[in-house]
N, CA and C atoms as an extended XYZ file, in Angstrom:
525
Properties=species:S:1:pos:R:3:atomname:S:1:resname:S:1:resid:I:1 pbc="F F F"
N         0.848       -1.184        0.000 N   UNK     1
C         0.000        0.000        0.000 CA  UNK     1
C         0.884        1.234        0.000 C   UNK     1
N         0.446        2.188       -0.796 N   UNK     2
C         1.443        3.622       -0.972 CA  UNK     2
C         0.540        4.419       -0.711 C   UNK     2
N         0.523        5.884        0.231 N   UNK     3
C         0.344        7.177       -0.162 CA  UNK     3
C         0.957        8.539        0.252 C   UNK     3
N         0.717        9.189       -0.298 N   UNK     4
C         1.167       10.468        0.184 CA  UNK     4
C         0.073       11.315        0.173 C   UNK     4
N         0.791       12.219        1.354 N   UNK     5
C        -0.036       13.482        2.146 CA  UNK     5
C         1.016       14.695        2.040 C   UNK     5
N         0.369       15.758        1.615 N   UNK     6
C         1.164       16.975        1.185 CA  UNK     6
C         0.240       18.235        1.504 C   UNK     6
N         0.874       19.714        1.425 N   UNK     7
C         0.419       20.435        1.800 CA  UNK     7
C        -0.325       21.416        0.392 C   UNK     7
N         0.784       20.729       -0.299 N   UNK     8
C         0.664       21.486       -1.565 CA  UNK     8
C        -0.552       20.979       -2.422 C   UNK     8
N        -0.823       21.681       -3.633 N   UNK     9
C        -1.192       20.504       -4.934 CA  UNK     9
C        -0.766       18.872       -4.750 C   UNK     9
N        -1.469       18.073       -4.977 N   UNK    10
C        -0.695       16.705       -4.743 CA  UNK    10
C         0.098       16.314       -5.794 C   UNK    10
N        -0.066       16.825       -6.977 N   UNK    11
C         0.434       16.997       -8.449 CA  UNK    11
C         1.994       17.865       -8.505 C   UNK    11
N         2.045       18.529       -7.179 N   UNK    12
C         3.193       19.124       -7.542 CA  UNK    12
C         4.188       18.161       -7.066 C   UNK    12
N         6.085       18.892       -7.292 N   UNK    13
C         7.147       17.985       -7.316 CA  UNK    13
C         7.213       16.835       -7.085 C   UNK    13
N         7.243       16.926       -5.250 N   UNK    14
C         7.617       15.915       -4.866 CA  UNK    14
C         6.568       14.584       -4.797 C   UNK    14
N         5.421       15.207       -4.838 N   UNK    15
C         4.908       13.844       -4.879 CA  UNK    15
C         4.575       13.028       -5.957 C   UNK    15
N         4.485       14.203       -7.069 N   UNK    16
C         4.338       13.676       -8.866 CA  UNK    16
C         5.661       12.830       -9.192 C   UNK    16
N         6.377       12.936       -8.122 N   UNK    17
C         7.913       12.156       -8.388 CA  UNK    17
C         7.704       10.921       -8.360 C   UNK    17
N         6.580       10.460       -7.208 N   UNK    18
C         6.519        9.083       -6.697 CA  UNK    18
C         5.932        8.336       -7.999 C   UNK    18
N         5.095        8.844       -8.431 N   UNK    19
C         3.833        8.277       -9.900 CA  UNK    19
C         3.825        8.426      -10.901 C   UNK    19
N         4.547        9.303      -11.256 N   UNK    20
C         4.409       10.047      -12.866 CA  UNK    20
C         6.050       10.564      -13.486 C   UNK    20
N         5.909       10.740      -14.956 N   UNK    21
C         6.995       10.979      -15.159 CA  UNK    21
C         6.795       11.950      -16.534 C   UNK    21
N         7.271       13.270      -16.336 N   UNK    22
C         6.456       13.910      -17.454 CA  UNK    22
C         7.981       15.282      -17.618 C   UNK    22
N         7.993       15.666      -18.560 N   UNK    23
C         9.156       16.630      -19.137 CA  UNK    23
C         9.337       17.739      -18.069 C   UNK    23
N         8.044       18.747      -17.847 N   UNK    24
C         8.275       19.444      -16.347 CA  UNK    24
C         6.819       19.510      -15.474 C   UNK    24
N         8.166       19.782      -14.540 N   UNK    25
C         6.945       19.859      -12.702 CA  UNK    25
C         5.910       20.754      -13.472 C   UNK    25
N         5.844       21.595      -14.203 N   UNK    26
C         4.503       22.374      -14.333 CA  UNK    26
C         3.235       22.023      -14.878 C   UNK    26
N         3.588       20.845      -15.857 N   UNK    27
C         2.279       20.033      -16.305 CA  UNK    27
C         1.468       19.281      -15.760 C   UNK    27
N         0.623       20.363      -14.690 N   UNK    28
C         0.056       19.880      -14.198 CA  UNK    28
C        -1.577       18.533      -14.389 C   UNK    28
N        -1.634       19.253      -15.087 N   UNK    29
C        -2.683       18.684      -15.907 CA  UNK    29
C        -2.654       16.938      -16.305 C   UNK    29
N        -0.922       16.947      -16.616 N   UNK    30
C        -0.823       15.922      -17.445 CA  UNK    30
C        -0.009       15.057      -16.485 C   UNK    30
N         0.373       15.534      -15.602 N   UNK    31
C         0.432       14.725      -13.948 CA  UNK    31
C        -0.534       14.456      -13.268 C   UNK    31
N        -1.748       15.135      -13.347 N   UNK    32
C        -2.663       14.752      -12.612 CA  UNK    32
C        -3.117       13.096      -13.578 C   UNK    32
N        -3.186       13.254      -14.712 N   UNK    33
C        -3.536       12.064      -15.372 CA  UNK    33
C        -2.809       10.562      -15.175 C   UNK    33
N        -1.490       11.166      -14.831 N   UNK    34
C        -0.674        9.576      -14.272 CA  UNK    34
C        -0.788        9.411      -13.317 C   UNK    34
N        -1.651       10.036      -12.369 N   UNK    35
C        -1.988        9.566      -11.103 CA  UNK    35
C        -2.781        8.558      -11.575 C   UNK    35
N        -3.760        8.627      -12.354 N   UNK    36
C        -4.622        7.562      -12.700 CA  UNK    36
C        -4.185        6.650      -13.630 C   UNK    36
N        -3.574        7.370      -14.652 N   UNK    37
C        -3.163        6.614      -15.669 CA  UNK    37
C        -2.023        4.984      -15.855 C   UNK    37
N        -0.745        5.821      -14.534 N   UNK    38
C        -0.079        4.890      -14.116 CA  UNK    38
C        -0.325        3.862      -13.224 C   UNK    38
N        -0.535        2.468      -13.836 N   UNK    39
C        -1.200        1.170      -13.236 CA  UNK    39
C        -0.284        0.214      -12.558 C   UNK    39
N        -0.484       -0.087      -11.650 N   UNK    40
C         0.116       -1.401      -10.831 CA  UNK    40
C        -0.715       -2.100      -10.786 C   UNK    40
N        -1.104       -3.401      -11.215 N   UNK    41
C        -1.454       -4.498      -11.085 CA  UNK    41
C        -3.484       -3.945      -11.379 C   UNK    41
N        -3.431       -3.024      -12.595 N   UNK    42
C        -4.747       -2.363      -12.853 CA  UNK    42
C        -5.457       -1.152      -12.231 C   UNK    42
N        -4.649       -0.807      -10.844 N   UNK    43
C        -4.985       -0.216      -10.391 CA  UNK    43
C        -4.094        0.904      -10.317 C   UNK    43
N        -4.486        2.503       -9.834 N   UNK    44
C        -3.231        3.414       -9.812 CA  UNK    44
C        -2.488        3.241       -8.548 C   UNK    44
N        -1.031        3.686       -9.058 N   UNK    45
C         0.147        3.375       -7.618 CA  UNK    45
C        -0.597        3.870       -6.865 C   UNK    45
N        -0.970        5.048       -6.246 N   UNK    46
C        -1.025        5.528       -5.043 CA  UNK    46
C        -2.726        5.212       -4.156 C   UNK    46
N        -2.756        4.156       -3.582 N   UNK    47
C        -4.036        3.722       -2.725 CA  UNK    47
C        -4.575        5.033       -1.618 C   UNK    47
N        -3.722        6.151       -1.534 N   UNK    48
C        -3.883        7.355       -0.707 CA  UNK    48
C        -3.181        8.746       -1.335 C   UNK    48
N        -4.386        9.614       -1.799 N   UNK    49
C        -3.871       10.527       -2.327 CA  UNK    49
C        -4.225       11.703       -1.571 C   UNK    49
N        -3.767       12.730       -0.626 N   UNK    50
C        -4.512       13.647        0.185 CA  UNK    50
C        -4.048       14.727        0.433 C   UNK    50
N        -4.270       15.819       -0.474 N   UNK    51
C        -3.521       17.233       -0.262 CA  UNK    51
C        -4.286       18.418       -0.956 C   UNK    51
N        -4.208       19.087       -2.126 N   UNK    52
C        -4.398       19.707       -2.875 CA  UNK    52
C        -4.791       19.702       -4.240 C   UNK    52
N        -5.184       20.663       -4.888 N   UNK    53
C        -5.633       20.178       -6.474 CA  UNK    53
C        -6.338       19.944       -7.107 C   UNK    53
N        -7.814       19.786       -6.444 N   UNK    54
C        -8.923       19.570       -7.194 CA  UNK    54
C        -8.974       20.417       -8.597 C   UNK    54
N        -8.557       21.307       -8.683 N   UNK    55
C        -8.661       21.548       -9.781 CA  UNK    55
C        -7.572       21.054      -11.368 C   UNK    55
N        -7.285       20.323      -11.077 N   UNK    56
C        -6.259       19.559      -11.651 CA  UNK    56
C        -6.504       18.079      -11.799 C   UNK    56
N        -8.007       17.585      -11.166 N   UNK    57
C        -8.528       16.383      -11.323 CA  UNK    57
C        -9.947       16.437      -11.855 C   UNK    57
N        -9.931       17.578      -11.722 N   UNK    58
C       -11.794       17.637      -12.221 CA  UNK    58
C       -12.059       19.068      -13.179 C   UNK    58
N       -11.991       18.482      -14.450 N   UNK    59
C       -11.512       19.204      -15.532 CA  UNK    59
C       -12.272       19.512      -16.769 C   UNK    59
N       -12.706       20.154      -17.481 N   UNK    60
C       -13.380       20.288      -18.690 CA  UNK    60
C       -13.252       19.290      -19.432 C   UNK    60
N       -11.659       18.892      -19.744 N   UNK    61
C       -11.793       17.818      -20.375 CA  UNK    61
C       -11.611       16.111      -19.857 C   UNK    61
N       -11.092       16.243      -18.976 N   UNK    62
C       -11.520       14.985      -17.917 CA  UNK    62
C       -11.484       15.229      -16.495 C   UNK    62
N       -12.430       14.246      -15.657 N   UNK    63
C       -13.066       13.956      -14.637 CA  UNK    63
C       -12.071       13.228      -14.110 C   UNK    63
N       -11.309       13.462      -13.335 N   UNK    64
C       -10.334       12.206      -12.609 CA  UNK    64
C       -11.121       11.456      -11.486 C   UNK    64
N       -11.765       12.635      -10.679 N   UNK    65
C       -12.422       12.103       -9.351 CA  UNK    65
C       -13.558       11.102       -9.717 C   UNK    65
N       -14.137       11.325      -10.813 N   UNK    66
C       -14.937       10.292      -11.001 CA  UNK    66
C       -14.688        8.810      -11.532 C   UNK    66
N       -13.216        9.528      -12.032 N   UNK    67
C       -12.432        7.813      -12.733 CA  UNK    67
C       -11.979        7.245      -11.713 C   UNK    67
N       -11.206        7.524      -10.258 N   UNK    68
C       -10.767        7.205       -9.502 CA  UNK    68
C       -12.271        6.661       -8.484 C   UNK    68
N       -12.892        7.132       -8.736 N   UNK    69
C       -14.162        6.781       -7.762 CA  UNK    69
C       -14.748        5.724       -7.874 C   UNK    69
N       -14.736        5.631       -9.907 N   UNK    70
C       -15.318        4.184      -10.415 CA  UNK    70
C       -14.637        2.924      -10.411 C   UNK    70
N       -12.868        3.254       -9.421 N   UNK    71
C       -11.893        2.282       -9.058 CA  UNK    71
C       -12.103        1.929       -7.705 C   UNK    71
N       -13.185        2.525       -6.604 N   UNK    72
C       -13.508        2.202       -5.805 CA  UNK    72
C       -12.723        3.151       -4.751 C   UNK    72
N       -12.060        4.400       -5.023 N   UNK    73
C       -11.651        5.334       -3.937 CA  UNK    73
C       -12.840        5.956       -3.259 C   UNK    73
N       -12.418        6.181       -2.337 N   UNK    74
C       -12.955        7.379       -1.293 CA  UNK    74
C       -13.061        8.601       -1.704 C   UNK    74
N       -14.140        9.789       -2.272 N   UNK    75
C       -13.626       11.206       -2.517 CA  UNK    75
C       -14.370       12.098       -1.473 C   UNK    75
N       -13.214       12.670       -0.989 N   UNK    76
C       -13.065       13.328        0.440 CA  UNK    76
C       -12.981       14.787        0.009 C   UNK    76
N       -13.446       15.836        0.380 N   UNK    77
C       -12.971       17.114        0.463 CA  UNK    77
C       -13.006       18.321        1.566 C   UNK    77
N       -13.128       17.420        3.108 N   UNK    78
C       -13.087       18.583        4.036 CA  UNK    78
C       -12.636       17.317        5.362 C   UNK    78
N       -12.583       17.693        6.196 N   UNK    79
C       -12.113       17.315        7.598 CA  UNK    79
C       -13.286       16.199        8.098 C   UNK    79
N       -14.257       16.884        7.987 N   UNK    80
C       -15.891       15.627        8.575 CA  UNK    80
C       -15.111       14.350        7.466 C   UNK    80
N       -15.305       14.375        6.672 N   UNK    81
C       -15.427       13.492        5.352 CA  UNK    81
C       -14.111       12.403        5.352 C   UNK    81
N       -12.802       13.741        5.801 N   UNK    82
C       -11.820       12.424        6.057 CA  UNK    82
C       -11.773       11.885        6.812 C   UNK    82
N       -12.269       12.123        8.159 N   UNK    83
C       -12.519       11.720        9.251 CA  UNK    83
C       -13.604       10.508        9.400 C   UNK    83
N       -14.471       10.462        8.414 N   UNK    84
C       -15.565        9.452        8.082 CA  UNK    84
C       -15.240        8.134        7.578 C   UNK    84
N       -14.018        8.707        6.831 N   UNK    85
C       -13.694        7.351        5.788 CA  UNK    85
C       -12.846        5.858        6.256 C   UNK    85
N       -13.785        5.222        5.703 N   UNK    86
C       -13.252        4.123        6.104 CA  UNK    86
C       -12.736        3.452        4.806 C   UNK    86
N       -11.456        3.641        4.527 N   UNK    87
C       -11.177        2.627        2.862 CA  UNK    87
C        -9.231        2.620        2.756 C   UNK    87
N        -9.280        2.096        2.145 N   UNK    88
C        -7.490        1.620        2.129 CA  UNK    88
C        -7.672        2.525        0.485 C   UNK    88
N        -8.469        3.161        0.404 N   UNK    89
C        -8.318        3.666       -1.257 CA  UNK    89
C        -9.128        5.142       -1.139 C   UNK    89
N        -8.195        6.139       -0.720 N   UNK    90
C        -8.863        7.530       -0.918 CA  UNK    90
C        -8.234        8.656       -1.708 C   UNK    90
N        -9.367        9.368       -1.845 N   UNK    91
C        -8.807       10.606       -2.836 CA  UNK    91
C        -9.059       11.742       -2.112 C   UNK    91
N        -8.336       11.874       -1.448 N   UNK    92
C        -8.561       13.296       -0.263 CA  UNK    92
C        -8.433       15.168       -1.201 C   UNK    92
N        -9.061       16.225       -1.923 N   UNK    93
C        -8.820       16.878       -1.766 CA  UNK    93
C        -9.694       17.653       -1.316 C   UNK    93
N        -8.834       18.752       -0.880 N   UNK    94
C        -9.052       19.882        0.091 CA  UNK    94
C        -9.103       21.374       -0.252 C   UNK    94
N        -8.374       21.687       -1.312 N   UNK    95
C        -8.211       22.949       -1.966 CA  UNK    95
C        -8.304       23.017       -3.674 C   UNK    95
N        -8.404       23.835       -3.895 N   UNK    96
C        -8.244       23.945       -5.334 CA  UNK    96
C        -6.734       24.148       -5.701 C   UNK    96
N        -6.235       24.624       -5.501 N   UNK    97
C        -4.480       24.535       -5.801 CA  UNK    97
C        -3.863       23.770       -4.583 C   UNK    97
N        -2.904       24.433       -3.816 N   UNK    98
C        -2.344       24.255       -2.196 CA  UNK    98
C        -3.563       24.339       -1.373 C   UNK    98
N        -3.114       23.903       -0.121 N   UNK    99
C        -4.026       24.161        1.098 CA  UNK    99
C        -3.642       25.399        1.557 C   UNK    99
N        -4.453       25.926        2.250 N   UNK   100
C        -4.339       27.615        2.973 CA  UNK   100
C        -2.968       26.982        3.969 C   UNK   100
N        -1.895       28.545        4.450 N   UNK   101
C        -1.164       27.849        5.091 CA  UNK   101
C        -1.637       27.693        6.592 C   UNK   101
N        -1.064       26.753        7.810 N   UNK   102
C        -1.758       26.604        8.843 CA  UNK   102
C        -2.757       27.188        9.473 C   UNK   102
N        -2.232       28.512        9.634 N   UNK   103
C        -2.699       30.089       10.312 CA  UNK   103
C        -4.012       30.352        9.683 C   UNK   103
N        -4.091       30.008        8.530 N   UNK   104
C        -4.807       30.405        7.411 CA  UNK   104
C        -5.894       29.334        7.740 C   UNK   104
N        -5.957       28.243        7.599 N   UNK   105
C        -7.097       27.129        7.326 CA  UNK   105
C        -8.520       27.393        7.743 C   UNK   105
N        -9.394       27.109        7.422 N   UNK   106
C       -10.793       26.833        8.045 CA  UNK   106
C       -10.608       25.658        8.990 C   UNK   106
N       -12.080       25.711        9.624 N   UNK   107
C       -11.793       24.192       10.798 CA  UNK   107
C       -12.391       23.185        9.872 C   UNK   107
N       -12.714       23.244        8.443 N   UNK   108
C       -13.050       22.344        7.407 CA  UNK   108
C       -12.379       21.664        6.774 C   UNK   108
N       -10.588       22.356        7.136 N   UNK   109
C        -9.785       21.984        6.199 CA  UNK   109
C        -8.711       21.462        7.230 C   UNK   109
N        -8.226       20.036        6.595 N   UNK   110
C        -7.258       18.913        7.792 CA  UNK   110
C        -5.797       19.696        7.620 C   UNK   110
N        -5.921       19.249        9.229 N   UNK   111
C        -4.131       19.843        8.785 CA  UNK   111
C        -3.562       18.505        8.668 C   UNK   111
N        -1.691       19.214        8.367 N   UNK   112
C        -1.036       17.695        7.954 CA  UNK   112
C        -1.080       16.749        8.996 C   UNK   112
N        -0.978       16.960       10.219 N   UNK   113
C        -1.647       15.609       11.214 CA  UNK   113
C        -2.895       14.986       10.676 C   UNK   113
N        -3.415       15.241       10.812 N   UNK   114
C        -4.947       15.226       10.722 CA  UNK   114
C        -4.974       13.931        9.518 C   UNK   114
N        -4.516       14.057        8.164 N   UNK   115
C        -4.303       13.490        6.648 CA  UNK   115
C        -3.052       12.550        7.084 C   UNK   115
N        -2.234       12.761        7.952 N   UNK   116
C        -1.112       11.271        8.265 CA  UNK   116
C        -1.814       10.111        9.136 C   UNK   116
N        -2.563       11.196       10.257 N   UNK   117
C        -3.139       10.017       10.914 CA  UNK   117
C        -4.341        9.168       10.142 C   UNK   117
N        -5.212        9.837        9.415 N   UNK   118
C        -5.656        9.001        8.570 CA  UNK   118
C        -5.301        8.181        7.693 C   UNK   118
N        -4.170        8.554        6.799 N   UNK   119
C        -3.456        7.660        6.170 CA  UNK   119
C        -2.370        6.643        6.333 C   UNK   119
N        -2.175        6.959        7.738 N   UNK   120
C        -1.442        5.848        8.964 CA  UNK   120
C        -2.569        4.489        8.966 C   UNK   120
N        -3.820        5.006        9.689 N   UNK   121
C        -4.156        4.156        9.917 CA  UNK   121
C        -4.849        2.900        8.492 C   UNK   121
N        -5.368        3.795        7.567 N   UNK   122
C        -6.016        3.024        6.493 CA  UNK   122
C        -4.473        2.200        5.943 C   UNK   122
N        -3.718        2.667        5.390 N   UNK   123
C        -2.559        2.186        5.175 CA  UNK   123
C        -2.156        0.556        6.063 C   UNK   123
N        -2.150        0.783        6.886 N   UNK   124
C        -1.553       -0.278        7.976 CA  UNK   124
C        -2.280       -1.276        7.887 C   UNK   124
N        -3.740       -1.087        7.171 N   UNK   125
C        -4.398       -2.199        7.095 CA  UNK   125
C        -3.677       -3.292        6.619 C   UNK   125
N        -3.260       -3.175        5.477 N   UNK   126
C        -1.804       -3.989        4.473 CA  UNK   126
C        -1.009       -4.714        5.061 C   UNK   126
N        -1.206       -6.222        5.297 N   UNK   127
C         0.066       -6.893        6.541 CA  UNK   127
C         1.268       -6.722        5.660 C   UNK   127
N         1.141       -6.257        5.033 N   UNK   128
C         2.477       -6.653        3.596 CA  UNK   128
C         3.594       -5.678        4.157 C   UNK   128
N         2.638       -4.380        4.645 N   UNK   129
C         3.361       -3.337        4.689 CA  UNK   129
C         2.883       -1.962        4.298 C   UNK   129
N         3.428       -0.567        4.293 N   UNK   130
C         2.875        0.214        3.761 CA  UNK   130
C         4.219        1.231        3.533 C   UNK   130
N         3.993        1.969        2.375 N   UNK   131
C         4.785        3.464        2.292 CA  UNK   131
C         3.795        4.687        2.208 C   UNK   131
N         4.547        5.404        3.127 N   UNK   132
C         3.642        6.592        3.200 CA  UNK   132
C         4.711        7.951        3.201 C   UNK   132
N         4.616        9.543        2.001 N   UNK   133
C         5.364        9.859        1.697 CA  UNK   133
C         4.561       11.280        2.713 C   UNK   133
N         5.082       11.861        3.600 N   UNK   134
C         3.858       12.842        3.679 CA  UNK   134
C         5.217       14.286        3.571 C   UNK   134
N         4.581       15.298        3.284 N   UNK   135
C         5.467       16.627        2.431 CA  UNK   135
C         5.064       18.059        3.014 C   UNK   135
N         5.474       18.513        4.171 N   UNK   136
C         4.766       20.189        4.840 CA  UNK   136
C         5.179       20.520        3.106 C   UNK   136
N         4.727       20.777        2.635 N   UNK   137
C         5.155       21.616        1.665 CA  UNK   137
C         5.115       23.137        2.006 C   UNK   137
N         4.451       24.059        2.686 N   UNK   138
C         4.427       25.075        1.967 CA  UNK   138
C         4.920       25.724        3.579 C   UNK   138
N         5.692       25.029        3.785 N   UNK   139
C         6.773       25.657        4.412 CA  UNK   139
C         7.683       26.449        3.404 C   UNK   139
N         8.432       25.305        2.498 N   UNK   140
C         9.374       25.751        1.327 CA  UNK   140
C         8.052       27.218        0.851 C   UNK   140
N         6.831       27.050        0.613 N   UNK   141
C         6.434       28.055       -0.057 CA  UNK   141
C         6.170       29.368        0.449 C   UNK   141
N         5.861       29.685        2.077 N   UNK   142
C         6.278       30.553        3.000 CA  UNK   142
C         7.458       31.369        3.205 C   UNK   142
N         8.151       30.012        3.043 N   UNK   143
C        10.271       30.779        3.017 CA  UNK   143
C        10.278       31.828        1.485 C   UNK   143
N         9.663       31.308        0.282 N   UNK   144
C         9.810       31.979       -1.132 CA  UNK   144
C         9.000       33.179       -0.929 C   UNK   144
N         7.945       33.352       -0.270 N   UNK   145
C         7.073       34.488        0.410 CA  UNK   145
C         7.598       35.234        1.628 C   UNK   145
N         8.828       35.167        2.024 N   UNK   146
C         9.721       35.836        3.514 CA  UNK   146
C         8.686       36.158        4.096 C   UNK   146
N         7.363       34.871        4.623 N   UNK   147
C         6.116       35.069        5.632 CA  UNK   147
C         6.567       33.954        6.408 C   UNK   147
N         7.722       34.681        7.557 N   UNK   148
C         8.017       33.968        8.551 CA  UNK   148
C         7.145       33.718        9.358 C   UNK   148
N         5.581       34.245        9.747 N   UNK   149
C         4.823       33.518       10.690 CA  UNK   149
C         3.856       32.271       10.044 C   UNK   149
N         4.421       32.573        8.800 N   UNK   150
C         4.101       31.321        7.945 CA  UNK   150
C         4.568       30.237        7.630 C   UNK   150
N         5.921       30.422        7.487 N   UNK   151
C         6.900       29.319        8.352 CA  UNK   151
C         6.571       28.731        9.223 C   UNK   151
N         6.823       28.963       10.114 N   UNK   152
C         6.497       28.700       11.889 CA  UNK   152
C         5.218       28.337       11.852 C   UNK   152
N         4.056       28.367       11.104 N   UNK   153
C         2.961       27.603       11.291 CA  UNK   153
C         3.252       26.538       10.799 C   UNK   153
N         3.624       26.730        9.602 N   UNK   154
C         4.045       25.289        8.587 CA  UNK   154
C         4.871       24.271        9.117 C   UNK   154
N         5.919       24.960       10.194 N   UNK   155
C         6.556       24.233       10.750 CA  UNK   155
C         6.029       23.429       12.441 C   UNK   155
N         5.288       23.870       12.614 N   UNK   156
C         3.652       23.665       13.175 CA  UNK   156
C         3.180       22.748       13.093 C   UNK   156
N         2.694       22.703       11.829 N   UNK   157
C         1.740       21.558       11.544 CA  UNK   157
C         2.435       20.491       11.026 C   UNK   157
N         3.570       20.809       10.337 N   UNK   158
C         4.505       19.157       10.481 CA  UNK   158
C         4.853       18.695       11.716 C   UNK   158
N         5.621       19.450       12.931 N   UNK   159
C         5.956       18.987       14.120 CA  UNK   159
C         4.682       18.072       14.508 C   UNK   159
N         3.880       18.524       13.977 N   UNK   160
C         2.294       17.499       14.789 CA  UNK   160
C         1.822       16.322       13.610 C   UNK   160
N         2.809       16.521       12.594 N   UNK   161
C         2.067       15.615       11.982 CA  UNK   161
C         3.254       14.518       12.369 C   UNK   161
N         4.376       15.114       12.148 N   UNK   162
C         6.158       14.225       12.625 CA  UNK   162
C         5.509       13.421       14.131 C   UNK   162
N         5.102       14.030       14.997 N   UNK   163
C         4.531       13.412       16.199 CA  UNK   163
C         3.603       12.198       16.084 C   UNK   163
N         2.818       13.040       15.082 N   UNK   164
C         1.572       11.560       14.840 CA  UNK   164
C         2.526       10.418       13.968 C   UNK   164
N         3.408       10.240       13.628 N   UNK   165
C         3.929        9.057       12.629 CA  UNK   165
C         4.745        8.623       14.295 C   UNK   165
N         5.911        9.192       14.695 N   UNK   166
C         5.990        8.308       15.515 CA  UNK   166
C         5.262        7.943       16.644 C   UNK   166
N         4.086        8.519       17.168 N   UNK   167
C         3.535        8.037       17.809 CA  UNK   167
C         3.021        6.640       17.050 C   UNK   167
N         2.583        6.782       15.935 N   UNK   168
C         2.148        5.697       15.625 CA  UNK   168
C         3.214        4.505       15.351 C   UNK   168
N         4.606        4.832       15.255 N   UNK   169
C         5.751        3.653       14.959 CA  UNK   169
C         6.315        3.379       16.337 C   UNK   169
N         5.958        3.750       17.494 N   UNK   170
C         5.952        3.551       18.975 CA  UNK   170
C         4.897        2.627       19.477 C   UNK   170
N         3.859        2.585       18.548 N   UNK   171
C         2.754        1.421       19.337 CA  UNK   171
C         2.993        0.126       18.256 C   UNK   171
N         3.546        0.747       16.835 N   UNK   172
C         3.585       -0.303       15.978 CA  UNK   172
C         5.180       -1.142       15.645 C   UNK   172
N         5.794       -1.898       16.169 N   UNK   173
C         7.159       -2.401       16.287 CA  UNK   173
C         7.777       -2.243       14.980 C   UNK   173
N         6.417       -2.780       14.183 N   UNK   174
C         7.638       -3.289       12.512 CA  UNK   174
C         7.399       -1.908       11.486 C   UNK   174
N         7.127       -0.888       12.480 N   UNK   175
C         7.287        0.517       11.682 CA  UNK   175
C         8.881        1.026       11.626 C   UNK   175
């Protein structure tokens, strides 16, 4: 089982790194499509997708959320909803580009704890195992904005999400 949790677009760098392989980070469009497009065993790599981007999956000219839906994912777009889900296969977004940064959020919108511990636990279902990639991103995007209390949130909400993984590799041995 694979996913990643990011702050950003889920389409951007680092996590389009894990799934897709396309000329540049900016095609977004055409990264969002190898999320789906790229198959392991029929299905797309990533069993947990949860960050940013809806608008980059649900498109004039194609519907991702609905292709991914008719594969049997979860489509999530606020805090109740991820919090509801019960599935080893979700499509978490939350924003239309990035997520607001910490400071910023609604109480609608998960922070990065919030999207690890969910994807901790659905993940783990897997006796096989699991990888899970999770990314503060917009820390890096705060620092490019010199919005140091934006930093420091960002750096915030990873410290709590960094907490929730090892808390969870403290109760779980073969983490």
């Amino acid at each position: 089982s694979t996913g990643m949790v990011v702050t950003s677009q889920i389409v951007h760098a680092t996590p389009a790194s894990f799934v897709s392989h396309n000329i540049s980070r900016r095609n977004y469009n055409e990264i969002a499509d190898e999320f789906f497009d790229n198959k392991y065993n029929g299905m797309p790599m990533a069993d947990i997708l949860l960050g940013g981007g809806l608008k980059y999956f649900k498109r004039k000219d194609r519907d991702l959320v609905k292709e991914f839906i008719d594969k049997d994912y979860r489509f999530v777009q606020n805090l109740s909803g991820l919090n509801s889900v019960n599935s080893e296969q979700i499509l978490g977004l939350f924003a239309k580009i990035g997520l607001e940064k910490m400071w910023d959020r609604d109480e609608a919108t998960p922070s990065l704890a919030d999207m690890t511990d969910v994807a901790l636990t659905q993940l783990s279902k897997n006796k096989k195992g699991f990888f899970l990639m999770v990314e503060a991103s917009k820390i890096d995007w705060a620092s490019h904005e010199n919005d140091i209390v934006g930093v420091m949130s960002e750096m915030e909400d990873f410290e709590l999400a960094f907490k929730t993984a090892i808390d969870f590799a403290k109760h779980n041995s073969n983490t």
